[in-house]
N, C-alpha and C positions, 0 to 999 in steps of 0.2 A: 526462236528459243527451243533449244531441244529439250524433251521427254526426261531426260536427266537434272535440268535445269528447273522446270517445270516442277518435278519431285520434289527438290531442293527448297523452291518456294512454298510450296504447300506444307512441309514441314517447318513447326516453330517450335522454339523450345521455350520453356522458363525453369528458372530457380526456385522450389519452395521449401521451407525446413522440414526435417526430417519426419517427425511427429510421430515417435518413437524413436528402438532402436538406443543412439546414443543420448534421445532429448531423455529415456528412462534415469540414463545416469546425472543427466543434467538436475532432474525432479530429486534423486536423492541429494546432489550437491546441495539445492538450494533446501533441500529440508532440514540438510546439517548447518546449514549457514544461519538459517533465522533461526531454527531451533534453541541452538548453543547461544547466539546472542539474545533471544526473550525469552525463555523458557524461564530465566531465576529472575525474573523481572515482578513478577506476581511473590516470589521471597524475600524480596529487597527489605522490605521492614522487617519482617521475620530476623534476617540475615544483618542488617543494618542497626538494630536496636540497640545491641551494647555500644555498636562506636557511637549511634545517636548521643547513647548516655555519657558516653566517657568525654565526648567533645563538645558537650554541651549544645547541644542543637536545641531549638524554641520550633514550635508548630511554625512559627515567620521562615524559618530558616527550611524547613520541608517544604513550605509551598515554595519558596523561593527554586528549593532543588527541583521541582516537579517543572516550576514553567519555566528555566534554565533549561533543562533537558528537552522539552517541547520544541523549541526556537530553534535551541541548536540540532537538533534532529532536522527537522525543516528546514534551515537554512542551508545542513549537507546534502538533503536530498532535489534540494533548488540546483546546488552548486553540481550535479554530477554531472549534468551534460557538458555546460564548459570544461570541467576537469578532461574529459571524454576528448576534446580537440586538441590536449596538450601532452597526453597519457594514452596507453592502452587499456584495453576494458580490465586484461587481467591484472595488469601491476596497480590498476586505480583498485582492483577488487583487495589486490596484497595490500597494499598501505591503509585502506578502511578496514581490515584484520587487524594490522599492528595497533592501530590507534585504538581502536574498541579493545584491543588486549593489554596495552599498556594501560588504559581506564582502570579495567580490572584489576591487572598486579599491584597498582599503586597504591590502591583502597587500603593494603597491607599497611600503608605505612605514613597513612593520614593520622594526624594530630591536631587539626581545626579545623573548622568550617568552611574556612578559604580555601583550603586546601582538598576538604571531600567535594564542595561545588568546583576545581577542576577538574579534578580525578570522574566524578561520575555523572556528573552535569555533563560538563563541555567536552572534556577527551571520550569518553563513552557516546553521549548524543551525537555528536560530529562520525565517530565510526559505524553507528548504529545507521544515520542517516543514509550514508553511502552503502554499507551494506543492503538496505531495502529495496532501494530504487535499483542498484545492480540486481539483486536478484530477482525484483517485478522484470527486469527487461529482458533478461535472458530467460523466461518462463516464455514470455510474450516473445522473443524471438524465436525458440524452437516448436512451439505449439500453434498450430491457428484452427485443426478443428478439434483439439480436445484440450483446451486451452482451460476449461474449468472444469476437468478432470485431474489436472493436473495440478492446480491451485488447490482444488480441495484436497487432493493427496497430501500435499507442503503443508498444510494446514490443518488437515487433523494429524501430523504427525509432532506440530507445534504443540496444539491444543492438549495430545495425549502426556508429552514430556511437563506438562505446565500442570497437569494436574497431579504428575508425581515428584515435579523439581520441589514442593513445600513438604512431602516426607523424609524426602532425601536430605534436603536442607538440616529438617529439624534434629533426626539421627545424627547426621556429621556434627553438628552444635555441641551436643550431649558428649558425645564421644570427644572430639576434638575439640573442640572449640572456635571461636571467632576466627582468630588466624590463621590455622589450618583449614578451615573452611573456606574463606578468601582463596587460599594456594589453590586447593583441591578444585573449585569454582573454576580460579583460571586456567589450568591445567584442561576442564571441559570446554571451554570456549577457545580451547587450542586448535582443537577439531577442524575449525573454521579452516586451517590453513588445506586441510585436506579439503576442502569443497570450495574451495579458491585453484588447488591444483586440476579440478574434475570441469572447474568453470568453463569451457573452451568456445571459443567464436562461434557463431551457428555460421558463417561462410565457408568454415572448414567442413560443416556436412550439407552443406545442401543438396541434394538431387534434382537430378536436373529429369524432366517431363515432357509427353511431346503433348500438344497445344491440338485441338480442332479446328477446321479451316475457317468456323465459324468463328472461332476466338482470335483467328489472328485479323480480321478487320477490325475489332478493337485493338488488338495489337497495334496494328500502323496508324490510331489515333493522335495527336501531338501530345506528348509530355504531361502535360497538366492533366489531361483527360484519363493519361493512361495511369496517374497517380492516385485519382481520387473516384473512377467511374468505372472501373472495367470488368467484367464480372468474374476472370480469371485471376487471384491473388498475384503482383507484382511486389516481391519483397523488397523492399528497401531497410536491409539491416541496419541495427545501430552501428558507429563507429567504432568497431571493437578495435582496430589497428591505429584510431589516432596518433599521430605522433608529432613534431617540429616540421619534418620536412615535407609534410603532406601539401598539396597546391595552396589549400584554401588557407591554412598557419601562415605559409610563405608570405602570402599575399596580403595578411594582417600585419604580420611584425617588415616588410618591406616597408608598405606604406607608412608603418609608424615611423620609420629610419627615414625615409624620404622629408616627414613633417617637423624633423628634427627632435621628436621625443613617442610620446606613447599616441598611440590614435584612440581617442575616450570613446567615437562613434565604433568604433570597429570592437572596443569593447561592451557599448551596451547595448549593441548586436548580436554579440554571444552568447549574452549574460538573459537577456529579455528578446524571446521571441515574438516579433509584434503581432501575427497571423492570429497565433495564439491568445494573447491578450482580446483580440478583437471577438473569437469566436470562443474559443474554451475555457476562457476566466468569465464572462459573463453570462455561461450556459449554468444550467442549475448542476450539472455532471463534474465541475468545478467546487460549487459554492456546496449543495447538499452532502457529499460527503464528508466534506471539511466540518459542518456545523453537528452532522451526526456524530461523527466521532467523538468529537468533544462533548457532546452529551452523554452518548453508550460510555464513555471512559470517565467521565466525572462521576455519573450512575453507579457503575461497577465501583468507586471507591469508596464512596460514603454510602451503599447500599449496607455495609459490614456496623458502621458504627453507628448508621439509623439503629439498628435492629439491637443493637446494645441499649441506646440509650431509650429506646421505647420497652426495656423493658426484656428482652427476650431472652432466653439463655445462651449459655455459649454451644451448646449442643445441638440447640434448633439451627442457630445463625451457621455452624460449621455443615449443617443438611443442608441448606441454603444454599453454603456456594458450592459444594457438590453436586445440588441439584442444577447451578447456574452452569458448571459447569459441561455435567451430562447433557443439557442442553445444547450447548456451542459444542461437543465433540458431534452427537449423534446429529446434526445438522450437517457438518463438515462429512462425514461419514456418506452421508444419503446426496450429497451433492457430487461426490465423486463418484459414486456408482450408476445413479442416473443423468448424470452430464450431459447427456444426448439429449434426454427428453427436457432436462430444464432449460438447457441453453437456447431450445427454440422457443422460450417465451420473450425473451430478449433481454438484456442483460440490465437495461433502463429500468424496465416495467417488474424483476426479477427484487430488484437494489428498494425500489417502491413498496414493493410486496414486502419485504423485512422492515422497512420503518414502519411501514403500518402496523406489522405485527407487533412490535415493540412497542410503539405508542399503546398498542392492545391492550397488550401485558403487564406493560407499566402499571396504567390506569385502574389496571386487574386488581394488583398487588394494592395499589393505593385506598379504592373503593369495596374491598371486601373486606369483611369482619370474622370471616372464617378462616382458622388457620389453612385447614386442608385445600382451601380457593387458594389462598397464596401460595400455597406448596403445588396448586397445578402450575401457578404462572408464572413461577420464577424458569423452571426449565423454557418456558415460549420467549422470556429473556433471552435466555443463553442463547436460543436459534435464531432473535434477529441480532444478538449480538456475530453470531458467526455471517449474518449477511451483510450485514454494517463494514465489515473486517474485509473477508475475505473476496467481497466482490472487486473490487477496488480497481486493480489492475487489470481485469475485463471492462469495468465498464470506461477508463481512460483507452484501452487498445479498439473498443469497438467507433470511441469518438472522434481519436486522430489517426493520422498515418504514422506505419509504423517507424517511421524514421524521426516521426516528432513526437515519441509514445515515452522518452526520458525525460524528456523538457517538460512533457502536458505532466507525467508524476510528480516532478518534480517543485511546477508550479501547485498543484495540489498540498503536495506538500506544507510550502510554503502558507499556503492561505488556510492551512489547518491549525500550523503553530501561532499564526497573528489570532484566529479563532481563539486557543486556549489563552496567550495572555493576554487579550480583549476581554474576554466573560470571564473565565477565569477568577482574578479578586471580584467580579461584578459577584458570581454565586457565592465566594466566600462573604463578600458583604451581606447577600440576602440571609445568610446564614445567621453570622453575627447578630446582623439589628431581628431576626425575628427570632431568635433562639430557640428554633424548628429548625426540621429539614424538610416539615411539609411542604412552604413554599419553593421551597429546593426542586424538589420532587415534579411539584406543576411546572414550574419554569422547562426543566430537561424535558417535559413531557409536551410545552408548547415549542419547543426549536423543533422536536421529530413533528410536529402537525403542521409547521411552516412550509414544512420539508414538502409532507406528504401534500400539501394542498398547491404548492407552487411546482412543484415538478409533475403532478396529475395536468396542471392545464398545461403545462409546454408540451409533455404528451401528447395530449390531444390537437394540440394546435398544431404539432408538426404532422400530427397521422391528417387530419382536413387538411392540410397545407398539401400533402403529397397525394391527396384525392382531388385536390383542383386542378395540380398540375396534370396530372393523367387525363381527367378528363376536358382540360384545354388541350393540351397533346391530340387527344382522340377526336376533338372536333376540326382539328386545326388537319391531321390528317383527313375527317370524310370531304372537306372542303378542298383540300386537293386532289383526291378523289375524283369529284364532282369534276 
């Protein structure tokens, strides 16, 4: 082998995303993308009230809207990886725009209740759905070491619009009115189409890097090893170019044509990844965030009408979410700035660290008699509310491979919306028969202590699990040694 040949081998390259550069423009696409779609989500009753009244809606018919929206939200963001095989990422990202905007302009011209649970239920939760998971994936496709730098950006710039979309609302009301407001609403949420045009494939930037000699002997490990083991990042981007004529399509709809109709296996192949089911549906990285959400977000709703009905003003209760709010922004804030240092606690033990806090603060608010105690703990709210929230799609991208990091959100998803309408009417019943929100309160405050007590011991068991391996490893080598 010549000296030239020689070079040639010792030189390896790989693919990795940019991380910066164009992922910068990427981070505002996605900040315009979820922004404009949840930023008036926290005004919807503000903004919803007159057609509530004019269409005669019953508190049955809101909960009904609430966990309508829940399902269908999770059932698009189930659906986005198949959609992914039949579609490309950008026109699947245009038609989850159209649908979340059609949601919205319809609103204008609801007249019953059947009609607003289409409109903002189903055609909104369905585009909302697909919006989300598209935009965790291309966050997690362009970034891998500032990956929750980059989330916390998207997310305090969520957090900031959400605190001033209920002034803006309430002005446009006054001035305009309901229906102009509706217009002017969708007209914001139009935006999206701009952060849908910015959305672009991370295959189109990757830069390509050249590899050490030491890394290319994992390099030439076989496939499986080099997917899941190797300590130089191997990207396996999503399928942003899916389309009909791709090999693996072909080979679906042939077979079906061979079997004389549809092939059901070949679709609940698509549809349910079994890998996944096996390992990432029954890990707590699955189930724990599912069950926190639905508590931080039942929490945050009747957090507002506890504090009426016990009594409070409207004055204290508007500090409150101010201060719940300030909370969840200056969290978001400090998590983008120090990204480097937090992300080396791990993203597991990080996601642990905020329910515990929460559980904290909960319990803060519940067992103190002092206003000024409640007025510390409502803000330590807001900041495990922003760790509940925004960890999300690090701690699915840190679980799986990147190529089954739409499907693991996805399923997440999924078992978040079955979460809300499982408990769901269960806390509304606790409500009803005790006509408290105290035991409200304890309940949301025992799902986060389930949480925190069952994912401390997988913790630990998987950190002694990888302390026996090593030190099997290390005696297994001094005996070859010997």
């Amino acid at each position: 082998m010549s000296a030239k040949d020689l070079n040639n081998v010792k030189k390896k390259y790989t693919r990795v995303p940019p991380d910066g550069g164009w992922g910068v423009l990427i981070v505002v696409a996605v900040a315009i993308n979820i922004s404009t779609s949840t930023a008036f989500t926290s005004s919807y009753e503000l903004l919803l009230k007159e057609l509530l009244k004019e269409i005669g809606s019953t508190s049955t018919n809101i909960s009904l809207m609430r966990g309508l929206s829940a399902i269908c939200t999770a059932t698009a963001g189930f659906l986005t990886r198949p959609l992914l095989h039949i579609i490309s990422f950008r026109m699947l990202a245009l038609a989850a725009v159209i649908l979340f905007n059609i949601g919205v302009i319809c609103i204008m011209f609801v007249k019953s209740s059947f009609t607003f649970h289409i409109c903002h239920s189903i055609i909104q939760g369905l585009g909302f759905g697909l919006i989300y998971n598209l935009s965790c994936t291309i966050l997690v496709d362009y970034f891998l070491k500032k990956r929750l730098m980059a989330i916390g950006l998207v997310y305090s710039v969520v957090a900031a619009i959400t605190m001033i979309a209920p002034l803006f609302v309430r002005w446009s009301l006054e001035k305009y009115g309901f229906r102009d407001t509706i217009l002017l609403m969708s007209a914001l949420t139009m935006h999206n189409f701009i952060a849908v045009a910015l959305m672009q494939p991370v295959k189109w930037h990757m830069k390509r890097i050249e590899v050490s000699d030491k890394t290319n002997e994992k390099l030439l490990q076989d496939k499986k090893q080099k997917e899941d083991f190797c300590t130089v990042p191997i990207i396996k981007v999503t399928n942003t170019d899916g389309n009909l004529s791709n090999r693996n399509n072909e080979k679906f709809y042939k077979t079906g044509e061979e079997n004389g109709g549809i092939n059901f296996r070949k679709i609940k192949d698509l549809l349910i990844d079994k890998s996944l089911c096996e390992k990432f549906l029954k890990s707590c990285v699955c189930a724990g965030p599912a069950l926190a959400l639905f508590a931080d977000t039942t929490y945050a709703f009747i957090l507002p009408h506890a504090l009426l009905i016990a009594g409070w003003l409207h004055e204290d209760v508007t500090l409150t979410q101010h201060l719940y709010g300030f909370g969840d922004l200056a969290t978001r804030v400090l998590f983008t700035l120090l990204s480097n240092w937090v992300q080396k606690l791990g993203s597991q033990e990080l996601y642990v660290l905020g329910v515990t806090l929460g559980l904290v603060s909960r319990l803060g608010t519940l067992w103190s008699k002092s206003f000024i105690a409640k007025m510390v703990y409502i803000p330590l709210v807001g900041a495990s509310h922003c760790a509940v929230t925004i960890l999300i799609p690090l701690l699915v991208a840190d679980a799986v491979r990147p190529d089954r990091f739409t499907s693991a959100l996805g399923m997440l998803m999924m078992v978040t919306g079955l979460v809300s309408v499982v408990l769901g009417p269960a806390i509304s019943a606790v409500r009803e028969l005790s006509d408290s929100y105290g035991p409200v309160f304890y309940l949301i405050a025992s799902c986060l202590a389930i949480i925190v007590l069952f994912w401390s011991i997988e913790l630990c068991y998987k950190r002694n699990k990888h302390k026996r391996l090593q030190r099997r490893e290390y005696l297994r080598q001094k005996k070859l040694n010997k």
